[in-house]
C-alpha positions in Angstrom: 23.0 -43.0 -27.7 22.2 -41.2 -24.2 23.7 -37.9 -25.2 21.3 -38.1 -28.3 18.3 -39.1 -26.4 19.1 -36.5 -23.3 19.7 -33.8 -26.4 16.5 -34.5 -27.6 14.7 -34.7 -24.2 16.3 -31.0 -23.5 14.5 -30.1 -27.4 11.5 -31.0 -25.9 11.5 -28.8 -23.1 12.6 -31.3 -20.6 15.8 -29.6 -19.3 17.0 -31.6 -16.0 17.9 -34.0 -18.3 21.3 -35.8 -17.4 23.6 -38.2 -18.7 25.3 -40.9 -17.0 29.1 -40.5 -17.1 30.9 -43.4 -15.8 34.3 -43.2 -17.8 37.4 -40.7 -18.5 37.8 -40.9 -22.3 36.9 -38.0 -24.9 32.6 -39.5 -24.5 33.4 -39.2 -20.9 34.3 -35.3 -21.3 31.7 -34.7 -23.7 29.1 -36.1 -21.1 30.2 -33.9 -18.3 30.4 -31.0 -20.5 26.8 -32.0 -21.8 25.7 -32.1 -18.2 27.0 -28.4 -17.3 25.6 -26.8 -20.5 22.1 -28.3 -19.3 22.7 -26.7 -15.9 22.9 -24.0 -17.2 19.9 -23.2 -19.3 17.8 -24.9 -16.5 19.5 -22.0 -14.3 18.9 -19.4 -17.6 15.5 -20.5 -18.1 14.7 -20.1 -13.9 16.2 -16.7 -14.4 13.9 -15.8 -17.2 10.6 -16.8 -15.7 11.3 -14.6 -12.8 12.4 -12.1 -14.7 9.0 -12.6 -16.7 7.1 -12.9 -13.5 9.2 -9.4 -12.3 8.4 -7.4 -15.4 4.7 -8.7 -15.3 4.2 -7.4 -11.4 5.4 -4.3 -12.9 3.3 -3.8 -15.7 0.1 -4.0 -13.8 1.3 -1.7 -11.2 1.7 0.7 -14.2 -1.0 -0.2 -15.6 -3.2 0.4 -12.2 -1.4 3.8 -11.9 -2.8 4.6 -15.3 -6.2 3.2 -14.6 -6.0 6.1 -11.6 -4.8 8.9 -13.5 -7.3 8.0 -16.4 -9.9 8.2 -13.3 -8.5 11.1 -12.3 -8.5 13.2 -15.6 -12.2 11.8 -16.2 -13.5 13.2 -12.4 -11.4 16.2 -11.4 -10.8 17.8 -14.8 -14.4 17.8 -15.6 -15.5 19.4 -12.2 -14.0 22.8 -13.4 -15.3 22.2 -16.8 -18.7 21.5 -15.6 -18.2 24.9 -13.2 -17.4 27.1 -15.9 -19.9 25.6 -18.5 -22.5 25.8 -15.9 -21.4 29.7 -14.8 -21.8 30.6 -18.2 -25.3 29.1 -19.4 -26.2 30.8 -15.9 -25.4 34.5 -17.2 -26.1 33.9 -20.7 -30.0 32.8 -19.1 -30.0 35.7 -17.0 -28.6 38.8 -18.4 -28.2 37.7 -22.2 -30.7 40.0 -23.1 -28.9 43.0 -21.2 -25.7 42.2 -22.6 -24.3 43.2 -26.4 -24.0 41.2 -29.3 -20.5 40.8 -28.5 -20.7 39.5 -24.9 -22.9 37.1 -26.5 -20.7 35.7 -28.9 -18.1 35.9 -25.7 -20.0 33.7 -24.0 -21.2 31.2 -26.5 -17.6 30.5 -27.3 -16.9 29.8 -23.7 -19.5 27.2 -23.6 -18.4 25.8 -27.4 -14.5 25.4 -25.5 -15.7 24.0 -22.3 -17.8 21.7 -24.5 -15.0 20.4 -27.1 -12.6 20.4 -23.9 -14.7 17.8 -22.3 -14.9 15.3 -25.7 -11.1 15.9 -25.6 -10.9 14.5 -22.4 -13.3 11.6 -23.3 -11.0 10.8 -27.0 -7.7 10.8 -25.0 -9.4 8.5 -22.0 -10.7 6.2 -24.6 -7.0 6.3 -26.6 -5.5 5.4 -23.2 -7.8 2.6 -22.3 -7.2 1.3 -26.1 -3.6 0.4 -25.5 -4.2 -2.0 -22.5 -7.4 -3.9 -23.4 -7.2 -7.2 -24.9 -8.8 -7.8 -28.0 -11.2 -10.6 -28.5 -11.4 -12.4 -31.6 -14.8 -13.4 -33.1 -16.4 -13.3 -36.5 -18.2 -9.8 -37.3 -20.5 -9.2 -39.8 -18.5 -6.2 -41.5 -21.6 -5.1 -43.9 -24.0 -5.5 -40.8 -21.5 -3.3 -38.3 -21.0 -0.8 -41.2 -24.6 -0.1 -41.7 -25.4 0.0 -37.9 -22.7 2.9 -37.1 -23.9 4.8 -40.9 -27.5 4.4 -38.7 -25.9 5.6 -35.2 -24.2 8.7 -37.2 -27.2 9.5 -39.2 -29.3 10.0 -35.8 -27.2 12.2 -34.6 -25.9 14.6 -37.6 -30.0 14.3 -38.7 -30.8 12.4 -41.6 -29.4 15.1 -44.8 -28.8 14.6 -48.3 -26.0 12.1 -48.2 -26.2 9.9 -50.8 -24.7 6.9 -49.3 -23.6 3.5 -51.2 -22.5 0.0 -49.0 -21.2 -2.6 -50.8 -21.0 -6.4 -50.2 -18.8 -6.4 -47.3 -17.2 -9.9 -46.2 -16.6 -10.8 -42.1 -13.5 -11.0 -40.8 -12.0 -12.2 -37.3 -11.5 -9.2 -34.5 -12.8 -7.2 -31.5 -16.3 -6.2 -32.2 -16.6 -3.4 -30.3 -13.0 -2.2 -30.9 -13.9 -2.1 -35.0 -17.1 -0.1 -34.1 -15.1 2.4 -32.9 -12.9 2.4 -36.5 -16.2 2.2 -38.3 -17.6 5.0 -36.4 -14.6 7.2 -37.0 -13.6 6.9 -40.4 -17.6 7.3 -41.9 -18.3 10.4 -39.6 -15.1 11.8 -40.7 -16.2 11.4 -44.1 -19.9 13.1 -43.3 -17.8 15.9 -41.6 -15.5 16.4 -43.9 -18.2 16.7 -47.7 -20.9 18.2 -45.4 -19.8 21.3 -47.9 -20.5 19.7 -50.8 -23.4 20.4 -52.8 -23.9 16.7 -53.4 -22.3 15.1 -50.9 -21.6 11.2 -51.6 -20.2 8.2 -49.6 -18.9 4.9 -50.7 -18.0 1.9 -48.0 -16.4 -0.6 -49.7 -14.2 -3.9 -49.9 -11.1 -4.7 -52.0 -9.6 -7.8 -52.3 -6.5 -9.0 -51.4 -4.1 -11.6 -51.4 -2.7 -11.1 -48.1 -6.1 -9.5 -46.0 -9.2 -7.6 -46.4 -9.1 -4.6 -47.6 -12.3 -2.5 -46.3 -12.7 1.8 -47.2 -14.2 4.7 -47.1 -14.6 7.1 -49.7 -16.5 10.6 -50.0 -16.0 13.7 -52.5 -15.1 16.4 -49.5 -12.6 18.3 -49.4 -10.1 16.1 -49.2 -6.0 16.7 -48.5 -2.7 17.1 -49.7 -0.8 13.9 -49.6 2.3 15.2 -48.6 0.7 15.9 -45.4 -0.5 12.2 -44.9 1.5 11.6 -42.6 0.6 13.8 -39.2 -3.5 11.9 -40.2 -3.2 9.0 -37.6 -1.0 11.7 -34.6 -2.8 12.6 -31.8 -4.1 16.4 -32.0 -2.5 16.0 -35.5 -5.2 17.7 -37.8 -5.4 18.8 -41.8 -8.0 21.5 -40.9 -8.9 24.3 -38.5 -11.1 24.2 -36.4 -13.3 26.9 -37.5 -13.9 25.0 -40.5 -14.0 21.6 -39.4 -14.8 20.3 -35.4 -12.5 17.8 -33.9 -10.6 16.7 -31.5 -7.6 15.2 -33.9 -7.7 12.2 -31.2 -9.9 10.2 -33.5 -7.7 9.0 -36.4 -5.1 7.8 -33.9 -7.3 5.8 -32.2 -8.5 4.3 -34.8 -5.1 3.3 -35.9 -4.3 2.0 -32.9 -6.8 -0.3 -32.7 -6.2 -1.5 -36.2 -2.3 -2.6 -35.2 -3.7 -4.1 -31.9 -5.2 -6.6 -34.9 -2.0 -6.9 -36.7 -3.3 -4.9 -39.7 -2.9 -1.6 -41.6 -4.4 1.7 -42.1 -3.8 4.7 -44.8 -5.3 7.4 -46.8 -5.3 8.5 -50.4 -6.6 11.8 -51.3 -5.8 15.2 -52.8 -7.0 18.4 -52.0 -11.2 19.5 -53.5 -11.1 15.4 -54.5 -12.4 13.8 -51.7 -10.3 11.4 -49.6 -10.5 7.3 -49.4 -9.1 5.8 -45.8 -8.5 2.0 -45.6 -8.0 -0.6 -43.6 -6.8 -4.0 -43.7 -7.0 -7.1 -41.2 -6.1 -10.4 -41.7 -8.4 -13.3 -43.6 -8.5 -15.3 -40.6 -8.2 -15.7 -36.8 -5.0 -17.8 -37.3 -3.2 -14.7 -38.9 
């Protein structure tokens, strides 16, 4: 009976627990050995908390050294950046007009680079910063967030022929401000991407699911070919040059970052002059 209740006191977390051995027989021996085995998990379970407590002091102290770097990639790479952007707009000002069509172009690419340099430095400080903030659950308004970042986009791309469609979106548990960011991603990419379209069309909708909600984003552009799919969420991984498309190729990898920091999925389905549709899933509630 006290090697039952001392088993059970140890199952409950209480594991000093002894039992009094006062005889030699086979219980006796049992006892004692019950008594060294709880020694040592106390002793096991010591060890692990400071082992815990060790590996914790050493994750901030890597996560302050990458708090500094991302400090220092944000201040003293975009002092040179700044200095050649600057240097440039100064001669193309001055002595644009003396200078030949091709100097011109020269120097308007300069300023383009320095430009998409510095938003590359501001996607991969954001994709750092991603991977140690903690995300805080509350309900968001899906249908509301979606049409706030469709408004945000619009202002700055100007307001074109997009025909746009939003359906009924349901809420769902996460980090506001980290979903933004998904939201923001996936519906410029699809503005980007059928800007070349003569009637360029955008769907945001919801599919349900048994296991999570299933949110997308669907447009007629240019689409991909699937068996590429799988460089869409690398970082600097990207479908399409440049010249014909800007981009960082940070974007889609943040966005699926975020989406596994809330224990759900993202993928793509497209093929190549058909458009492309990118979901995501999160989980039903804050439980999951």
């Amino acid at each position: 009976q006290q090697l039952t209740t001392a088993a059970t006191s140890i199952a409950a977390g209480n594991l000093s627990t002894k039992v009094n051995v006062n005889r030699y027989d086979e219980l006796g021996k049992l006892a004692r050995a019950f008594n060294a085995m709880s020694v040592q998990i106390q002793n096991a379970q010591e060890g692990l908390e400071n082992k815990v407590t060790e590996r914790t002091a050493q994750l901030e102290a890597v996560n302050k050294e990458l708090e500094a770097f991302s400090y220092s990639v944000s201040h003293d790479l975009r002092a040179p950046l700044r200095a050649v952007n600057g240097y440039a707009q100064i001669l193309k000002e001055d002595y644009g007009a003396k200078l030949d069509p091709e100097a011109n172009r020269i120097m308007n690419a300069i300023m383009s680079n320095a430009h998409m340099m510095g938003q590359l430095i501001d996607d991969l400080i954001a994709f750092s910063r991603i991977s140690r903030k903690e995300v805080a659950h509350h309900q968001i308004d899906m249908k509301r967030l979606a049409e706030t970042c469709l408004q945000e986009i619009q202002e700055i791309n100007g307001r074109k022929k997009y025909e746009v469609q939003i359906d009924p979106l349901p809420n769902c548990y996460g980090d506001q401000s980290m979903i933004k960011q998904v939201w923001l991603n996936l519906i410029s990419n699809a503005v980007k991407y059928s800007s070349h379209e003569k009637d360029p069309r955008i769907e945001i909708g919801y599919k349900n699911d048994e296991k999570g909600h299933i949110y997308f984003v669907k447009d007629n552009g240019v689409g991909f070919d699937m068996q590429y799919s799988h460089k869409l969420f690398g970082v600097f991984q990207r479908l399409h040059s440049p010249e014909a498309f800007e981009g960082t190729g940070v974007g889609l990898a943040l966005a699926k970052r975020i989406i596994n920091k809330h224990s759900g999925d993202i993928w793509a389905e497209s093929a190549p002059g058909k458009g492309a549709t990118f979901y995501i899933s999160l989980p039903k509630n804050q439980e999951s």
